[in-house]
VEXKE-481591 format. One record per atom (N, C-alpha, C, O): z, x, y; residue in three letters. Coordinates in steps of 0.02 Angstrom, whole numbers, padded with zeros to 5 digits, always signed. Atoms other than C-alpha are relative to their C-alpha. Layout:
// residues N
ZXYAla
...
// end
This chain:
// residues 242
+00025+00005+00068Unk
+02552+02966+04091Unk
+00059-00005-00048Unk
+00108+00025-00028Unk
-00049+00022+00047Unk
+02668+02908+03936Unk
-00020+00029-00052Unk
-00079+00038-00065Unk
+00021-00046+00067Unk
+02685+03005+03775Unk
+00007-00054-00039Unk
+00047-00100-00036Unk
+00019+00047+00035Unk
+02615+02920+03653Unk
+00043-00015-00086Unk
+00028-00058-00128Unk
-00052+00000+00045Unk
+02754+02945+03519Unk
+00060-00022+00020Unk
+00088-00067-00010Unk
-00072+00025-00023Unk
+02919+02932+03626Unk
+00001-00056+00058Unk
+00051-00086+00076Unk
-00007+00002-00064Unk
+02866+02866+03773Unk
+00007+00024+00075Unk
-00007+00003+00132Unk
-00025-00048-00077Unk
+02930+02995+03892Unk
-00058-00004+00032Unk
-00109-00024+00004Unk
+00047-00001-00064Unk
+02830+03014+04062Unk
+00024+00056+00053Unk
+00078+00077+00071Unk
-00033-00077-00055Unk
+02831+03157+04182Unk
-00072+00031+00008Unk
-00125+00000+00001Unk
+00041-00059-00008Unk
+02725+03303+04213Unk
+00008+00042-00065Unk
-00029+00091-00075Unk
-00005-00046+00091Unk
+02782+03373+04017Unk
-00032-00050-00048Unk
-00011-00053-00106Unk
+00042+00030+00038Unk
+02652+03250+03954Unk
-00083+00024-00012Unk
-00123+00016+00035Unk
+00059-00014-00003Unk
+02484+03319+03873Unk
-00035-00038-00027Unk
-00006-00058-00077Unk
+00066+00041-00001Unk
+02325+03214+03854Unk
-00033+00060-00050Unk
-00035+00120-00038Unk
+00041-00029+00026Unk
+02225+03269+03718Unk
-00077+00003+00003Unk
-00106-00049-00011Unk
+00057-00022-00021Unk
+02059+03340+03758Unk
-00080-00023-00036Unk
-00137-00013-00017Unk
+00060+00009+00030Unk
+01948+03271+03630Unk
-00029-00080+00024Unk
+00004-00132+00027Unk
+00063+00048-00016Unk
+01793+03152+03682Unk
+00023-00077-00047Unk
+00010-00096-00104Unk
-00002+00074+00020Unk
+01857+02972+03671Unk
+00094-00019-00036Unk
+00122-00071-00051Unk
-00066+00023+00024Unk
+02043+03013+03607Unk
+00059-00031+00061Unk
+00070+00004+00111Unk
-00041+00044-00051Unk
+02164+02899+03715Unk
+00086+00044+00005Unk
+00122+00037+00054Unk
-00062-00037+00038Unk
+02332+03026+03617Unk
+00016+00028+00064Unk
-00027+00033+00108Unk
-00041-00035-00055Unk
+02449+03108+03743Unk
+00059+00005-00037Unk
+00086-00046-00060Unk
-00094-00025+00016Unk
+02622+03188+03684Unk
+00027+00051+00040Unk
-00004+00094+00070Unk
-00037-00038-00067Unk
+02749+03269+03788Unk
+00015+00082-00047Unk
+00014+00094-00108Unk
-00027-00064+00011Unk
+02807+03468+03800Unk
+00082+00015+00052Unk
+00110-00010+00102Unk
-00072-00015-00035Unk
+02971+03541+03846Unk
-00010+00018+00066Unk
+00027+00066+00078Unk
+00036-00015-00066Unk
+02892+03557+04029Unk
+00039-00072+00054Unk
+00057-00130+00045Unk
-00018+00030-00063Unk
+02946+03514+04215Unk
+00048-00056-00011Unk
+00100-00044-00042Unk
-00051+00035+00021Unk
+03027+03341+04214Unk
+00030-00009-00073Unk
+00090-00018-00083Unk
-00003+00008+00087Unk
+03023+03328+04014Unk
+00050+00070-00006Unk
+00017+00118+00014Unk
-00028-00058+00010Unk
+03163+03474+03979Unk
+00043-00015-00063Unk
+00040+00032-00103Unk
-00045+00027+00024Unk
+03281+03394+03875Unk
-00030-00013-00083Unk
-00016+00016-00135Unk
+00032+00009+00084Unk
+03190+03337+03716Unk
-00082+00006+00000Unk
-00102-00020+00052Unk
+00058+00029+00008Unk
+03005+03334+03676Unk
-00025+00006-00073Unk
-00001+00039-00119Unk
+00047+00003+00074Unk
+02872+03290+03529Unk
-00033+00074-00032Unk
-00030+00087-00092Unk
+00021-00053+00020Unk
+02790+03458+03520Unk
+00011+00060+00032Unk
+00012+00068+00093Unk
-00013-00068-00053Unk
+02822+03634+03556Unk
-00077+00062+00010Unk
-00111+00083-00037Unk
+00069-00020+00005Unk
+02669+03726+03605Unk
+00005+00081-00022Unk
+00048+00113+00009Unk
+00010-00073+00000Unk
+02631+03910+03540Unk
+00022+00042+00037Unk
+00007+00033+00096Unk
-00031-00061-00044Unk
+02729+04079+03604Unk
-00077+00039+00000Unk
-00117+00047-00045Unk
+00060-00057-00016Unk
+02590+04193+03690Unk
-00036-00040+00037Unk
-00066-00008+00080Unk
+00042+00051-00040Unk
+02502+04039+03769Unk
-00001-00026+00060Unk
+00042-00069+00061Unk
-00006+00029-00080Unk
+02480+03988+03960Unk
+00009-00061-00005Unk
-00026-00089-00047Unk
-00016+00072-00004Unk
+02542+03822+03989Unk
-00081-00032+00023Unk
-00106-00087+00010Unk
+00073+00021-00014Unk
+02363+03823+04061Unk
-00053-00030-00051Unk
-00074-00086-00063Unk
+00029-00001+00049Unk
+02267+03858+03934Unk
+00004-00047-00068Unk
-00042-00060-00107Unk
+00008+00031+00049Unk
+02352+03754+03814Unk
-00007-00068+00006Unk
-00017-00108-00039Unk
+00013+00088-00014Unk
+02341+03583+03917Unk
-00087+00006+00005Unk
-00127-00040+00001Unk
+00088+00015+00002Unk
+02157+03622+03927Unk
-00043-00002-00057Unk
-00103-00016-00057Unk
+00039-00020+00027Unk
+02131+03663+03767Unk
+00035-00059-00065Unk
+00006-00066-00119Unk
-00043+00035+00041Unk
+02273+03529+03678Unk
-00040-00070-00036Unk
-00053-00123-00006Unk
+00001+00047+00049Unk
+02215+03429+03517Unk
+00040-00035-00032Unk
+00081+00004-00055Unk
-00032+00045+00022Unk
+02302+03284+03444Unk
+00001+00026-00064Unk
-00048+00056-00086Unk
+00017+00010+00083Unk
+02366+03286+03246Unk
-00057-00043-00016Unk
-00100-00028-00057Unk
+00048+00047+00014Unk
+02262+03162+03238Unk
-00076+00038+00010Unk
-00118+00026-00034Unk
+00063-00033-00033Unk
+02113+03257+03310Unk
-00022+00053-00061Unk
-00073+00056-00094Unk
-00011-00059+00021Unk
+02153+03403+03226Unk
-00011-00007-00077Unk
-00031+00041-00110Unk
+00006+00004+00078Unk
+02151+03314+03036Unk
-00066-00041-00006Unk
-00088-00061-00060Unk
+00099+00028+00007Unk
+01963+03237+03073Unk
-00035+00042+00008Unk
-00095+00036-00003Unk
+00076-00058-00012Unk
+01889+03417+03121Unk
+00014+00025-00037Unk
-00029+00052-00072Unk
-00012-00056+00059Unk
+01983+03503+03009Unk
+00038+00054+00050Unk
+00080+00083+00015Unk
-00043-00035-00043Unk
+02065+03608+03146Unk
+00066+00016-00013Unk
+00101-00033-00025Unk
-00085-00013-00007Unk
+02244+03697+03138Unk
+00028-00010+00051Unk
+00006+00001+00107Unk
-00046+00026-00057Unk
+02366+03640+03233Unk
+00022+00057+00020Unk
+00048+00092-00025Unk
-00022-00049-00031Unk
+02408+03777+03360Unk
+00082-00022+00023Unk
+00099-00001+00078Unk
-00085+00037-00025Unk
+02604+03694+03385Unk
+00033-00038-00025Unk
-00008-00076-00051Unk
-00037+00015+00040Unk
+02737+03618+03306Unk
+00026-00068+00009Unk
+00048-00079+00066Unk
-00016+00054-00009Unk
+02783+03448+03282Unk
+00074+00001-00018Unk
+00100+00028-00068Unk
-00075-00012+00008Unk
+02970+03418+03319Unk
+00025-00049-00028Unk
-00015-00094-00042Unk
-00040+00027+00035Unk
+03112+03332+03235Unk
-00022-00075+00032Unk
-00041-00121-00003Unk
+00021+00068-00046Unk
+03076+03184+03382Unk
-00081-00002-00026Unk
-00097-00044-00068Unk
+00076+00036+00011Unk
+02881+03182+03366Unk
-00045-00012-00062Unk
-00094-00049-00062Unk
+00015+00012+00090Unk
+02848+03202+03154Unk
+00019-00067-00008Unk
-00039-00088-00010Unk
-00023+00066+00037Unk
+02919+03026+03104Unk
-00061-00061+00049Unk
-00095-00107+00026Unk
+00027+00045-00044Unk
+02835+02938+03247Unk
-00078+00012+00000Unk
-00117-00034+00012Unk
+00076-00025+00001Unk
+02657+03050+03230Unk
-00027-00024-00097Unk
-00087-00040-00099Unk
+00003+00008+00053Unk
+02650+03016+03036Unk
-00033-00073+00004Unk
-00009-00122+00032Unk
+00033+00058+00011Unk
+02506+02890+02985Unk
+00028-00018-00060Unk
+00065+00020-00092Unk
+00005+00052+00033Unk
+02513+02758+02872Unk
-00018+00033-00085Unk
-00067+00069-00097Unk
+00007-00051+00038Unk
+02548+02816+02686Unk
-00064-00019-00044Unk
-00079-00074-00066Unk
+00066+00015+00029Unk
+02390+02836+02606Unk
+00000-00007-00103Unk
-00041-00035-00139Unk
-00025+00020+00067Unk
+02483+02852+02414Unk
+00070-00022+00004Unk
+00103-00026+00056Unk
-00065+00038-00007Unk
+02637+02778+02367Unk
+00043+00056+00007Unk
+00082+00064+00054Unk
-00020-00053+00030Unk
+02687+02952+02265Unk
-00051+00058-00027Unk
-00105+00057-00057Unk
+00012-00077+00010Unk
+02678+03147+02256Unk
+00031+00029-00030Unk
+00074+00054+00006Unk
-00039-00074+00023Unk
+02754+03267+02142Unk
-00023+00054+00027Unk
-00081+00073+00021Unk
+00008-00065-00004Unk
+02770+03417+02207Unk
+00029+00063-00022Unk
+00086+00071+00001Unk
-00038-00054+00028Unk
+02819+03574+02126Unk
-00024+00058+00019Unk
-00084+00072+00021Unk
+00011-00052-00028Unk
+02852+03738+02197Unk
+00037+00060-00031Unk
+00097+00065-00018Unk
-00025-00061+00013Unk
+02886+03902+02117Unk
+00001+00072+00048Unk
-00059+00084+00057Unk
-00014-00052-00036Unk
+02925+04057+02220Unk
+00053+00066-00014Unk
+00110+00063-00037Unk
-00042-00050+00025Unk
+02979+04235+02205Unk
+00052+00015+00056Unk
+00108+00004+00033Unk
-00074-00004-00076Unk
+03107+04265+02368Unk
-00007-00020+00048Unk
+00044-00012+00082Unk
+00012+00013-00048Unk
+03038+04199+02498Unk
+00007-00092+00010Unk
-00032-00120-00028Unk
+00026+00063+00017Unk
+03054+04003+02527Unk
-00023-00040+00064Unk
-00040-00099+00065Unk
+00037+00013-00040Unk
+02998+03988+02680Unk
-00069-00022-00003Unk
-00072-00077+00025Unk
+00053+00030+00034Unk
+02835+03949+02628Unk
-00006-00070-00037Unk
-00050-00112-00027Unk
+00005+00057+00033Unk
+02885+03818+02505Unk
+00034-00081+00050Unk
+00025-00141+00040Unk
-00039+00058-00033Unk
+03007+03725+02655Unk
-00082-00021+00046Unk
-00097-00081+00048Unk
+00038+00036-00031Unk
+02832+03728+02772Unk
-00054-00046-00036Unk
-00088-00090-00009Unk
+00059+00042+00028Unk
+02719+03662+02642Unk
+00029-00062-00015Unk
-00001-00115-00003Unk
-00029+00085+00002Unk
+02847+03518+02594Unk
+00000-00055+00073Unk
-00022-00112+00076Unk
-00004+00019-00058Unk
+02881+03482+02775Unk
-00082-00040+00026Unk
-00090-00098+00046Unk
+00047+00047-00006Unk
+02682+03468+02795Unk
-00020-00058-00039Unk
-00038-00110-00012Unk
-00002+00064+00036Unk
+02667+03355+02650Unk
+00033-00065+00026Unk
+00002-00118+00020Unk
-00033+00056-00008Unk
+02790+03237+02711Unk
-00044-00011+00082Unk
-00053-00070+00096Unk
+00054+00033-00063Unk
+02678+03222+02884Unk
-00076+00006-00006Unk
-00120-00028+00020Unk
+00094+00003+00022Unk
+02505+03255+02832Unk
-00010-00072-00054Unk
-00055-00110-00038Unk
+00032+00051+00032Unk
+02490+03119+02704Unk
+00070-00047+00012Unk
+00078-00087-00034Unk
-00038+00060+00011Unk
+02663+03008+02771Unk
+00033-00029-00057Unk
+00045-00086-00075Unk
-00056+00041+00054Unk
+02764+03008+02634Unk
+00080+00035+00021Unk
+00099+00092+00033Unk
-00080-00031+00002Unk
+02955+03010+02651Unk
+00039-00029-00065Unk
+00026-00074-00105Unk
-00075+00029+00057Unk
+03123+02999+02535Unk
-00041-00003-00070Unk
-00069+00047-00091Unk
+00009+00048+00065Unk
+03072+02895+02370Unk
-00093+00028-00013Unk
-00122+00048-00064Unk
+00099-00024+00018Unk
+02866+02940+02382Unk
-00001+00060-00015Unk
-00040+00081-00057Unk
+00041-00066+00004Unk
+02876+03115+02403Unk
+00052+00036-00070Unk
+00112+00035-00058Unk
-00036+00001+00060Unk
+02952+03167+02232Unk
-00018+00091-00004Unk
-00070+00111-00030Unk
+00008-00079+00015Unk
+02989+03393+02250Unk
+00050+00024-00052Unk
+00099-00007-00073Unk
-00056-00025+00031Unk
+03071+03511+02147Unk
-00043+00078+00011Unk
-00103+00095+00015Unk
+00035-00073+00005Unk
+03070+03702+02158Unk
+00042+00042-00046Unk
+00093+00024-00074Unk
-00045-00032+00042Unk
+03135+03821+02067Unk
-00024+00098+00023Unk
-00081+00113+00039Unk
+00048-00078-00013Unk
+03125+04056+02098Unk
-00005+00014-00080Unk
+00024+00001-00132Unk
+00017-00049+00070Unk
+03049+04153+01972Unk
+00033+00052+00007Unk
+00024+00101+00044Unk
-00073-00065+00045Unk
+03198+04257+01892Unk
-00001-00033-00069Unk
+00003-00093-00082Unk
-00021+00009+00065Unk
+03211+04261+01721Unk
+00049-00043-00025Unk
+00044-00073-00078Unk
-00073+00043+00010Unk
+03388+04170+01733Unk
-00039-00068-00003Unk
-00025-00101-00053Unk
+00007+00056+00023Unk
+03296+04018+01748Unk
-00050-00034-00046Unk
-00068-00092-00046Unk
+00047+00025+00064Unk
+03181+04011+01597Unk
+00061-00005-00058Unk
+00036+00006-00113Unk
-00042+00019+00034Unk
+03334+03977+01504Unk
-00007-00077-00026Unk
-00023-00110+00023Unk
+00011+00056+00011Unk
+03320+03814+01424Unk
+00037-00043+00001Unk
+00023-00097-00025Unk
-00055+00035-00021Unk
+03499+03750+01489Unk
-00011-00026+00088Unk
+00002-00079+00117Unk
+00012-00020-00073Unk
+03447+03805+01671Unk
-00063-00071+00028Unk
-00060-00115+00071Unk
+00043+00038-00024Unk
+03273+03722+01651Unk
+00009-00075+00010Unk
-00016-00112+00052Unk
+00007+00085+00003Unk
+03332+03547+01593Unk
+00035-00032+00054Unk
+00019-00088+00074Unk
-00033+00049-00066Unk
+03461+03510+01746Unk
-00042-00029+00040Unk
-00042-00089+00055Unk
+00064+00021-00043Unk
+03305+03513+01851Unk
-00060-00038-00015Unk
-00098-00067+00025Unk
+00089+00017+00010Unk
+03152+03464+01764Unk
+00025-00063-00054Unk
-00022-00090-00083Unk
-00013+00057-00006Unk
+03252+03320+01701Unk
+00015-00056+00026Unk
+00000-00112+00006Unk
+00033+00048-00057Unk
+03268+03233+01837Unk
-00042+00000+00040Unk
-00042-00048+00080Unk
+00068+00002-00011Unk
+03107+03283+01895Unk
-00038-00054-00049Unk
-00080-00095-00029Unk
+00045+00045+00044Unk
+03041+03189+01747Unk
+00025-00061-00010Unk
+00003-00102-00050Unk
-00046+00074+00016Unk
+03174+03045+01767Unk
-00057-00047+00077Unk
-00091-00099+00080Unk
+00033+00036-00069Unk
+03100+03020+01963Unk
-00081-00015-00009Unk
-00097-00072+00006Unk
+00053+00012+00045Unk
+02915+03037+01888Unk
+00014-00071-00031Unk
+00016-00121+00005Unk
+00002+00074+00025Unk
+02937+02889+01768Unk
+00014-00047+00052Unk
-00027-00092+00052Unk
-00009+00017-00020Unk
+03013+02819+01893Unk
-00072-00034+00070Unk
-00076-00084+00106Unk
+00055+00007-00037Unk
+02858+02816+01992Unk
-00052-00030-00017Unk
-00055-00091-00011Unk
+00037+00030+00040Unk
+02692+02808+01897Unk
-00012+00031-00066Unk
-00062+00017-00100Unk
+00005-00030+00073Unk
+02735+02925+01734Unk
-00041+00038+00015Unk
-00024+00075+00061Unk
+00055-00015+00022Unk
+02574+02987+01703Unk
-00044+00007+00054Unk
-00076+00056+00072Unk
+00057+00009-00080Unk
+02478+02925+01864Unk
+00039+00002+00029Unk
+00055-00054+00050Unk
-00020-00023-00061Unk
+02583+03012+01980Unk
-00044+00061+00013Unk
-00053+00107-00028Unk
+00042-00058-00017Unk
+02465+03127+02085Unk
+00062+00057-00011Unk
+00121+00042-00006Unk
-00040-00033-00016Unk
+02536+03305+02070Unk
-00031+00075+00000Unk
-00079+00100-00030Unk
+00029-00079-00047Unk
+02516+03480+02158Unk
+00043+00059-00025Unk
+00100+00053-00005Unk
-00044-00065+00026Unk
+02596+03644+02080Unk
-00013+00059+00057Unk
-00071+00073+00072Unk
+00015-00051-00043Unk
+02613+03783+02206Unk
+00042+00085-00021Unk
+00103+00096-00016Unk
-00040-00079+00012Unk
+02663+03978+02158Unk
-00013+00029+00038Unk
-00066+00025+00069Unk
+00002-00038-00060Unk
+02704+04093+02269Unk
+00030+00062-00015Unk
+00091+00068-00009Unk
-00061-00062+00021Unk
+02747+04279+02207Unk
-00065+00067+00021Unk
-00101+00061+00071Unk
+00042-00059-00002Unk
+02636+04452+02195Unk
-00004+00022-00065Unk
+00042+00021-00106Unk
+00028-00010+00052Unk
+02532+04509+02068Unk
-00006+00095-00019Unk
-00001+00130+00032Unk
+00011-00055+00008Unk
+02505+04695+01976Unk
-00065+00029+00016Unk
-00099-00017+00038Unk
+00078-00011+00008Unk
+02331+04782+01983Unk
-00022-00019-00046Unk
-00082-00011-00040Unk
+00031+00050+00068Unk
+02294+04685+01810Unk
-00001-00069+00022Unk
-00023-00113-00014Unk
-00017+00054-00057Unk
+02325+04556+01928Unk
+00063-00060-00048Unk
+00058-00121-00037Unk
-00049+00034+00015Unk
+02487+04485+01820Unk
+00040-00027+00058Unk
+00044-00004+00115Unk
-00062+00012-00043Unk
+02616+04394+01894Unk
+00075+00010+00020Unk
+00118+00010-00024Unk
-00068-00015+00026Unk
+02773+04425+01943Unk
+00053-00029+00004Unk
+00059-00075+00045Unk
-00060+00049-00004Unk
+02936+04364+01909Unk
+00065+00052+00012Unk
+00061+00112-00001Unk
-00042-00058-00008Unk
+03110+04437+01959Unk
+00065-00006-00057Unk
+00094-00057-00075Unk
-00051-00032+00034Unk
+03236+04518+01851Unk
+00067+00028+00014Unk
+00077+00087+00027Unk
-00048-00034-00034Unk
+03420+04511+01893Unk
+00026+00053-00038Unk
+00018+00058-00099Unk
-00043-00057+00020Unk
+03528+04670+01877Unk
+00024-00013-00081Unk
+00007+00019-00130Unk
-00048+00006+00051Unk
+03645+04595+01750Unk
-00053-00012-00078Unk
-00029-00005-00134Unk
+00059+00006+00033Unk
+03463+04557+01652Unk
-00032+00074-00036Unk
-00048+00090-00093Unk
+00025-00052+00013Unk
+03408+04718+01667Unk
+00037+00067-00049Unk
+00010+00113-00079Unk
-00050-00038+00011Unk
+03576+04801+01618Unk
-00029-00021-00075Unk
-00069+00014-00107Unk
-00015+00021+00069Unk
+03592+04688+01448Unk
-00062+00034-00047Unk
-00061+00033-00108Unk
+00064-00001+00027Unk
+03405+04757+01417Unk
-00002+00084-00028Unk
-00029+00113-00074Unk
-00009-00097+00011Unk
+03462+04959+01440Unk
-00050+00025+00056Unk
-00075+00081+00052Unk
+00039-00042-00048Unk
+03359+04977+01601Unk
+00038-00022+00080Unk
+00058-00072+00111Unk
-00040-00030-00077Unk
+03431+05038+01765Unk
-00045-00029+00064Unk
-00025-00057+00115Unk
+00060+00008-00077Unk
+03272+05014+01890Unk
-00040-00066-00010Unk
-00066-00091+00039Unk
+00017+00069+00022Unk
+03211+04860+01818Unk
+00009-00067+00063Unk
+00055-00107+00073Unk
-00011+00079-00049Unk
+03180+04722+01956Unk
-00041-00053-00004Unk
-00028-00105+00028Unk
+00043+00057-00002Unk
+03034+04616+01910Unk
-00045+00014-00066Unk
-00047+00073-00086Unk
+00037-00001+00047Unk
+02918+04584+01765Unk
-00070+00000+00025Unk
-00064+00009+00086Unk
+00025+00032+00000Unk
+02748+04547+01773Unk
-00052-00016-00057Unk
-00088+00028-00082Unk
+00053+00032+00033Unk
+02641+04412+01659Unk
-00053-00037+00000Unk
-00085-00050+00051Unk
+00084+00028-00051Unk
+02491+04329+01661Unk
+00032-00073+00017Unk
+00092-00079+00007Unk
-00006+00066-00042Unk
+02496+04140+01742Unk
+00006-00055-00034Unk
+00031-00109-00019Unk
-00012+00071+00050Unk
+02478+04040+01592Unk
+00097-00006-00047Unk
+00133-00054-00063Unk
-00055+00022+00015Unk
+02639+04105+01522Unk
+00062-00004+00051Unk
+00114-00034+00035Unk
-00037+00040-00067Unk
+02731+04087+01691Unk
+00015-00075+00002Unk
+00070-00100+00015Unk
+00007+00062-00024Unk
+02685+03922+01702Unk
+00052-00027-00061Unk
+00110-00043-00047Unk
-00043+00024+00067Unk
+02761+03868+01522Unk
+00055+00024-00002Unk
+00101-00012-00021Unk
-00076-00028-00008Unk
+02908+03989+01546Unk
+00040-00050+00046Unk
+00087-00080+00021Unk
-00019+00046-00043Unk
+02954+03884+01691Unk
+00006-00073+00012Unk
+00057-00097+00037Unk
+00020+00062+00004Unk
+02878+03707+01677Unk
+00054-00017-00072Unk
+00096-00062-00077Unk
-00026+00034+00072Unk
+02944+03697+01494Unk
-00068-00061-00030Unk
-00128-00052-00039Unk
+00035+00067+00030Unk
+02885+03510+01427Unk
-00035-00033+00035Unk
-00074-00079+00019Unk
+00039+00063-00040Unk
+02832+03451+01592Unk
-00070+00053-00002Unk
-00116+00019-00026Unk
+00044-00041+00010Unk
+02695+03606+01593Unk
-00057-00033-00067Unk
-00117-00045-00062Unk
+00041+00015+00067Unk
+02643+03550+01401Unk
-00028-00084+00021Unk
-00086-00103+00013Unk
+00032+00073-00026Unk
+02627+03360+01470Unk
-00055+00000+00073Unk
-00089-00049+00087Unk
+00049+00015-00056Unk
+02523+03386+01625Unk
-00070-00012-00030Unk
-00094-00063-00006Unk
+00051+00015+00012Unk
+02363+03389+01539Unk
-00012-00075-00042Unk
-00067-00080-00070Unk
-00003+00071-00001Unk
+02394+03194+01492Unk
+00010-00041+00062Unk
+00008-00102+00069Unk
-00004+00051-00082Unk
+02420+03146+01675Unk
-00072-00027+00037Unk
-00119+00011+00045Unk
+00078+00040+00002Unk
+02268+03032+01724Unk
-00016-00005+00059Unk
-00069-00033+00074Unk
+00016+00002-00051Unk
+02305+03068+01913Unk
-00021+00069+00021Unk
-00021+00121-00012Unk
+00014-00077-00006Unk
+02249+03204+02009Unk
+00040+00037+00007Unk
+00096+00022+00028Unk
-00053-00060+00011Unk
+02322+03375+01985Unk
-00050+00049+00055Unk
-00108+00044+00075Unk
+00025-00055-00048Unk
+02308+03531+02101Unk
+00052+00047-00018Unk
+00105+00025-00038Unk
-00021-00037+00022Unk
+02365+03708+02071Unk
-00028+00056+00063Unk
-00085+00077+00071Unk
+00039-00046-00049Unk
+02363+03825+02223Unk
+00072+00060-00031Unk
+00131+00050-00046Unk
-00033-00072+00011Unk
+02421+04021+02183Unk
-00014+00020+00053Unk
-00071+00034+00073Unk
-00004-00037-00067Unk
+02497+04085+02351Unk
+00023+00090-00021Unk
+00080+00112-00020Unk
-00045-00054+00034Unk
+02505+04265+02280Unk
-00073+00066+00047Unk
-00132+00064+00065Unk
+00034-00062-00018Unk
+02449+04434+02345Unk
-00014+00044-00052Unk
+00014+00037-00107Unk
+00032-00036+00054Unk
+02349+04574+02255Unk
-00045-00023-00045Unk
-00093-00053-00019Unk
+00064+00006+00031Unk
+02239+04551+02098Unk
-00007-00052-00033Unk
-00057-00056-00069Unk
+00018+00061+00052Unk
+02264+04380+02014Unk
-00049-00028+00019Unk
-00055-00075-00021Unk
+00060+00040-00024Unk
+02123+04310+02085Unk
-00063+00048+00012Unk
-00122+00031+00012Unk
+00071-00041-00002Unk
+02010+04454+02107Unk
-00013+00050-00076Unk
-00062+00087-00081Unk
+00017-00017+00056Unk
+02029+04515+01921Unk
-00053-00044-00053Unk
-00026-00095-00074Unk
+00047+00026+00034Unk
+01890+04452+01820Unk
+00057-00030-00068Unk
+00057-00089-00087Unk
-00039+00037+00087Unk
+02006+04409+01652Unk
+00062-00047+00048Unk
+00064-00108+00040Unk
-00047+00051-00032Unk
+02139+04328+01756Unk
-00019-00043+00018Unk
-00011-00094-00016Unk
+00038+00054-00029Unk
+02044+04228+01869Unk
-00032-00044-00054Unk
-00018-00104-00051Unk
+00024+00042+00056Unk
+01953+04160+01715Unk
+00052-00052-00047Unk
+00035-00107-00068Unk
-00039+00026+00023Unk
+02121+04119+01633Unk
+00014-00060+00049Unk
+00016-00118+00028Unk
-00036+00052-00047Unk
+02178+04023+01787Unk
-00061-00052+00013Unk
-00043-00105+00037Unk
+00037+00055-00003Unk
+02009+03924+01789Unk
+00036-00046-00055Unk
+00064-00101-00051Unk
-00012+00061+00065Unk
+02044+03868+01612Unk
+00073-00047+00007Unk
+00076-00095-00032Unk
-00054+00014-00019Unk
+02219+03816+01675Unk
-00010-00071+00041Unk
+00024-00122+00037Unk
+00023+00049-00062Unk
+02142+03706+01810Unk
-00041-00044-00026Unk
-00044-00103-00012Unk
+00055+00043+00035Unk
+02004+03656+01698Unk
+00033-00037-00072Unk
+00011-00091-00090Unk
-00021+00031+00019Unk
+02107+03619+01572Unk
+00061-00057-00012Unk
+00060-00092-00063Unk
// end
């Protein structure tokens, strides 16, 4: 059997299981040791997972998660056909960016855009960078590559990623040297509600999104109460709705 991305052939080639799919890609298994397309799940029987192995492809018509990782070799070659030209994507985050590298990473293979299409920028929430010297390095050539694209009708996706208070605010972090100039010692994070986050951060491109004529999306990756507070949650509709 031949993997249907590289080619390779061996016994480290899996056949995907679904009714009528022809897909096969190789694993780091038996002859295959050296390189392969996907690495399958830690905790899993090699058994179990050739019996139970779905294609990306499979996997983005049921709606299914992919239980395994598409590698540096099998992403470029598994990536369909791009379905937009261009994506902005923007990602805010409080320390962690792990999160923001897997969601870019899926973007660039879930909908096939590379380089020039997929148009990111991120930035953490610390105070240091609501500065209005800080913001423009970035979110000017964010808005240079934008025009550059379709202005206005570029689709675009905002993603935050921090933790919220029991008022369900958001939070942002506060360096030392921040906290000092302020007269507070224990001082490490703020939190505000979501609309002025967004404008603290965004600046001008924030005040222009509601003229963009493509679609917009706004996912809050945040733990605690922003979403289960009744006055918050309402704010962040009008955000979305407006």
């Amino acid at each position: 059997q031949k993997c249907s991305a590289c080619s390779n052939v061996g016994d480290g080639v899996v056949a995907c299981t679904q009714l009528g799919c022809m897909l096969a890609l190789c694993i780091p298994y038996g002859t295959n040791t050296a390189a392969a397309c996907i690495t399958p799940p830690a905790g899993v029987s090699l058994a179990d997972f050739i019996n139970s192995f779905c294609c990306p492809s499979c996997c983005r018509q049921s709606g299914a998660i992919m239980q395994y990782r598409l590698t540096s070799q099998g992403l470029p070659r598994l990536s369909e056909k791009r379905t937009v030209d261009h994506l902005a994507a923007v990602f805010l985050f409080f320390d962690e960016i792990l999160p923001r590298d897997r969601m870019f990473a899926a973007l660039r293979h879930n909908m096939g855009i590379y380089h020039k299409g997929l148009i990111t920028y991120s930035t953490k929430l610390t105070i240091a960078n609501t500065r209005p010297s800080t913001q423009e390095q970035g979110l000017n050539a964010l808005a240079s590559r934008l025009a550059g694209a379709y202005g206005a009708g570029t689709p675009f996706v905002l993603f935050v990623a921090t933790h919220s208070d029991p008022d369900g605010l958001l939070a942002v972090h506060v360096p030392q040297t921040v906290a000092a100039e302020l007269g507070y010692t224990d001082m490490a994070e703020i939190a505000i509600p979501a609309g002025v986050l967004l404008y603290r951060f965004l600046g001008k491109l924030w005040s222009a999104l509601p003229l963009g004529t493509a679609l917009r999306g706004l996912f809050l990756l945040v733990c605690g109460s922003a979403v289960t507070n009744p006055t918050q949650l309402d704010l962040v509709r009008r955000l979305v709705q407006g």
